[in-house]
N, C-alpha and C positions, 0 to 999 in steps of 0.2 A: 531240811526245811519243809511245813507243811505246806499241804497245795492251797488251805485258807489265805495264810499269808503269803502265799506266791503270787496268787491269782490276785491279793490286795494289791500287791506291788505295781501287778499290771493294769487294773483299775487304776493306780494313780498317772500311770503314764499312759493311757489311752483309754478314754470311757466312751461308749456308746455312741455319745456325741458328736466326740471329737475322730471317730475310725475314720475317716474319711479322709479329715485334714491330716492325720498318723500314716497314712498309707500311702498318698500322694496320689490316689483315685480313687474313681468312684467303687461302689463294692458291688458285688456281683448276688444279687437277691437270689441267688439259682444255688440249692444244698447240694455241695461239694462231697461225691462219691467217690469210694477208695477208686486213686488210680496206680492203673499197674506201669510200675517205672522198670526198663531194664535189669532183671538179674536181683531186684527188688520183690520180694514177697509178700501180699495182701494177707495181713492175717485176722479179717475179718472187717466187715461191714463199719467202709469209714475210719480202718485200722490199718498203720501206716507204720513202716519201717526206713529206714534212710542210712546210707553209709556214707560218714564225716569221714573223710581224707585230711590228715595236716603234716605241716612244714616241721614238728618237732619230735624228737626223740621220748618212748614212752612214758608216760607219768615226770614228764619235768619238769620239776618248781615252777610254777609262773605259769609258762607259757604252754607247757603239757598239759597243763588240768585246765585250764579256760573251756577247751571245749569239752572235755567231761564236765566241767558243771553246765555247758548252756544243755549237756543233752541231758541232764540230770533235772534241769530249770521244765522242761520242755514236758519231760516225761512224767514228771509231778503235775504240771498245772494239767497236763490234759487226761491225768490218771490212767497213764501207760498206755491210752489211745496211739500215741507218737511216741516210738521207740525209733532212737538216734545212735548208733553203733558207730561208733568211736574207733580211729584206724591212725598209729603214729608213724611216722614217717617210715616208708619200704615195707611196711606190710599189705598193703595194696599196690600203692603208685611212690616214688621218690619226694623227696622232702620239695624239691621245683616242678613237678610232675600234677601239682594238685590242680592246677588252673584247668588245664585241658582239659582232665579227667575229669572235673565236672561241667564245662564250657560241650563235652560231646555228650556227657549224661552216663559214663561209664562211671561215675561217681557223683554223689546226690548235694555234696557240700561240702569245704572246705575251710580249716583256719590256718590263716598264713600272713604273711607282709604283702600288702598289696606293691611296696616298691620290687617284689621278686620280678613283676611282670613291667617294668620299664620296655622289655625289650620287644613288647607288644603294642603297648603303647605307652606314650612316655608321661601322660599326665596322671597314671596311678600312682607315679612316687610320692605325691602330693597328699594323697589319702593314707599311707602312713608316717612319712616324714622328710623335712628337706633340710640341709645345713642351714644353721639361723634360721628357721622358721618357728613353726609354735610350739607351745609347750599344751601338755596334756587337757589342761582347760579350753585353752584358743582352740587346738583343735574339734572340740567337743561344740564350743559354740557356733564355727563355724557350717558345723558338718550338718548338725541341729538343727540349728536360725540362721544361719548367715548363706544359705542355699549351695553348702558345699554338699549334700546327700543328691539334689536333683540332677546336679552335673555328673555325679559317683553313678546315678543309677545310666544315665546317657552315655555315660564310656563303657560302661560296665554291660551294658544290654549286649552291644555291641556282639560281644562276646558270648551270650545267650547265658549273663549270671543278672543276678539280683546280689546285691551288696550292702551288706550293714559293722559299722564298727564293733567288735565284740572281745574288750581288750584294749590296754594300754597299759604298757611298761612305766610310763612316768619317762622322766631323764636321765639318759641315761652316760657311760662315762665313754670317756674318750679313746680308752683303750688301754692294752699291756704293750709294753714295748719293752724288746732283750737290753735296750742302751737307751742314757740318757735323751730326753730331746731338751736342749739349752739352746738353740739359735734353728731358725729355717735351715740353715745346713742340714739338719741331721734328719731330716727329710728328705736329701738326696738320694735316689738310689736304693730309700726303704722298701720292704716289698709288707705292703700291710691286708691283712685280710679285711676289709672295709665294704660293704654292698651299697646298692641304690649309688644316688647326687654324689654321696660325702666321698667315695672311691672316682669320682671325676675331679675330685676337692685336690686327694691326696696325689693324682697324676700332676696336677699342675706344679705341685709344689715340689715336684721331680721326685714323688715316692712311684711304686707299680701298686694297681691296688688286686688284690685275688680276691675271688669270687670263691668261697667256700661255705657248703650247710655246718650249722652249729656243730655236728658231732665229727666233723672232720678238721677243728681248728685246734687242737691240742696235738695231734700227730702232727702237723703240721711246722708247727711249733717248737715242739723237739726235736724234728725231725730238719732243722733250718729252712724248710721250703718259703718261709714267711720271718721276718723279724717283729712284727708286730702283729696287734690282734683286738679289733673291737667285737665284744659281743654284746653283753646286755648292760648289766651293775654287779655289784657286788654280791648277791644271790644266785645269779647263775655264772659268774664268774668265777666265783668259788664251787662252785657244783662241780664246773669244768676243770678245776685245777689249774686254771691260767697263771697264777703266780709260778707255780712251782717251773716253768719253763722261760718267763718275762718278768722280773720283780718289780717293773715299774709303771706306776697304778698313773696313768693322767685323764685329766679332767679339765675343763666341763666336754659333755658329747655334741662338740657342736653340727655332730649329723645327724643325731637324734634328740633332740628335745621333746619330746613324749609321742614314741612313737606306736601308733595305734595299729591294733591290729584288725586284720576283717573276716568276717565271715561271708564268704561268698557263696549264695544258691544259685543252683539249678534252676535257670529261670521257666521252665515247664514245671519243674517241681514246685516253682513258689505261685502261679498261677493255679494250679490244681490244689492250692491250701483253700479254704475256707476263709473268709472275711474274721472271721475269730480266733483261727487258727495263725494267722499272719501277725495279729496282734500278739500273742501270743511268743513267737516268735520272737518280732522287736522286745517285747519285755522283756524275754531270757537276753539277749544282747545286753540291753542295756542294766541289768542287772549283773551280768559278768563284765561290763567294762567296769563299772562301779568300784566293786570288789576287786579286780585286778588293782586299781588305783591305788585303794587303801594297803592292800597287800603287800603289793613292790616297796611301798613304806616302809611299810612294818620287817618284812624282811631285809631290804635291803642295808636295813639302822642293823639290823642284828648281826648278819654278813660282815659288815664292814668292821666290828668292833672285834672279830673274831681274828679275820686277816690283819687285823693293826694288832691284838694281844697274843695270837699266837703263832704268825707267820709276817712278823715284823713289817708289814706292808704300808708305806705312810703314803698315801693320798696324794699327789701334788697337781699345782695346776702349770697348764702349758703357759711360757713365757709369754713377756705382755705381746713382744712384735709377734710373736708368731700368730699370736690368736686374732690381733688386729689382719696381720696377712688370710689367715683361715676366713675371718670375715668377707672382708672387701672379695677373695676369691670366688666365697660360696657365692654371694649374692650375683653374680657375673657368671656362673656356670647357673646357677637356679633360671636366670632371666634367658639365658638362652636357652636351654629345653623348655624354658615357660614358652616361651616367643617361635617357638621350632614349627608348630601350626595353629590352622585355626583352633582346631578341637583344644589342645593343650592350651594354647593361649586364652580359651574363655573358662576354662581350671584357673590357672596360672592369674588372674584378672581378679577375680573372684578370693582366689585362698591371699596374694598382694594386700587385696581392700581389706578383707578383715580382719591379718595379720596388723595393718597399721593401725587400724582403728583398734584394735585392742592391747596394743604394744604398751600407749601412755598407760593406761588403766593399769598391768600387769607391774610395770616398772614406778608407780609411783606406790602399789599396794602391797603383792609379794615383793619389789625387786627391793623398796625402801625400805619395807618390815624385817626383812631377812640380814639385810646391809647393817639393821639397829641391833638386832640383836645378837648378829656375832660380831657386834661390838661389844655390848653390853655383857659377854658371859665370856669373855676372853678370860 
């Protein structure tokens, strides 16, 4: 992409005007000089280099390239001013290692699931996804307009990051599993790879839920340490080979309904940006959550025609009680980590309000349009 139409892009999402309202303070009228960051090299006047830590395996579908394109977004509009070095899980720091490392500054930024760091604090699972919660638009208007970014940046500070959504999967599926699920029994005594709220979902309903990075859920797999396995959809599902150890595809993901991802700075480092340079920023953000949207689309329709024509894979959805059970559960584990403290609870208050207030809207638009027409093309 050229930097004309890059820098258009970001002109539509933040002009002059509006920097101020985009930024969520005032800007700092003082010209921002290269600063020297830890083990970071200045390579010339106002010329900045930054090492991106992430949660994923290199170059992979989706969620490996998000942050080569924001440092790709970044390095264009500022015409190689800002050079962003790109690091995939265990080449620097481990795929749950990225927090700290840029939270101490031994790393400049990060792309990952803000639910990894529940165990830090418990209201980031909310900034990327809760069981029955929103779908990839909800989230987007809340985080936007509905003052879910001012609460992100108050939990987030906390920690010494700056935090922006940069990414989203869309919805995703419910997971592979070695044996039918036909009835709440067969949740007994599952051992399911499940992260974030949804693996507090699947304890209750008397599964165990394991904690494993994407690149260790196929050994796992085969290996019987787990019988089951949620990871993304049908594109990186199929990347991973999941079928060939679990043949059974269930759906909907009611732990992820579009689960967004974040990019987290170095809040020294996002301070020592320039008032242009910030905007800047947000644009690539928002420009790679964009594209991810459309993409997980696009791929994910191709993915799945592939696994149904050429590895017999048929789609199903979990039966009706279970999913009514899965419900009534989620929203009763959600409300308690929502309710667990102050801080969480005015998250939790906030992401509540404008999940209901956009729930009618969602379900009388996509849920009734969607309902029509796979009636109509049966």
């Amino acid at each position: 992409m050229k930097r004309r139409d890059l820098l258009g892009a970001a002109a539509a999402l933040a002009t002059g005007a509006t920097t101020v309202a985009v930024l969520g303070g005032k800007p700092d009228n003082k010209t921002t000089q290269a600063v020297s960051t830890p083990g970071i090299p200045n390579i010339g006047k106002n010329r900045r280099q930054f090492r991106l830590v992430t949660s994923w395996p290199k170059d992979f579908p989706g969620l490996g390239i998000m942050a080569n394109r924001l440092a790709e977004f970044v390095g264009t509009m500022t015409e190689g001013r800002i050079e962003i070095k790109v690091y995939s899980a265990g080449e620097l720091v481990g795929a749950t290692e990225v927090f700290d490392a840029v939270s101490t500054g031994a790393a400049d930024m990060y792309h990952s699931a803000e639910y990894y760091w529940q165990g830090k604090a418990k209201g980031f699972s909310f900034f990327t996804a809760v069981p029955m919660g929103m779908t990839a638009t909800e989230i987007s208007g809340w985080v936007n307009f509905g003052g879910g970014q001012e609460l992100w940046d108050k939990l987030s500070g906390r920690f010494n990051l700056k935090p922006f959504h940069a990414g989203n999967t869309g919805h995703q599926m419910g997971g592979w599993f070695k044996k039918e699920i036909n009835s709440l029994e067969d949740f007994k005594g599952l051992k399911m790879r499940i992260p974030g709220i949804g693996g507090e979902v699947v304890r209750r309903l008397g599964g165990a839920a394991v904690r494993l990075s994407g690149g260790e859920i196929y050994q796992a797999l085969q290996s019987g340490a787990i019988d089951a396995a949620e990871w993304v959809g049908p594109w990186n599902d199929y990347a991973f080979g999941l079928y060939r150890e679990a043949p059974y595809y269930y759906g909907p993901g009611f732990q992820e309904p579009g689960a967004a991802i974040g990019l987290g700075v170095n809040l020294d480092v996002w301070n020592s940006l320039s008032p242009n340079d910030q905007v800047i920023f947000k644009a690539a953000c928002h420009m790679v959550n964009d594209l991810s949207i459309g993409e997980y689309t696009h791929e994910n329709g191709k993915a799945l025609e592939i696994l149904k024509r050429e590895h017999n894979i048929i789609p199903r959805t979990f039966p009706d009680d279970v999913l009514e059970k899965i419900g009534r559960t989620s929203e009763a584990v959600v409300a308690e980590i929502g309710n667990s403290n102050a801080e969480t609870r005015a998250i939790y208050d906030s992401y509540l309000k404008a999940r209901n207030s956009y729930r009618t809207w969602t379900e009388i638009s996509d849920g009734a349009y969607i309902a029509a027409r796979t009636a109509a093309l049966k």
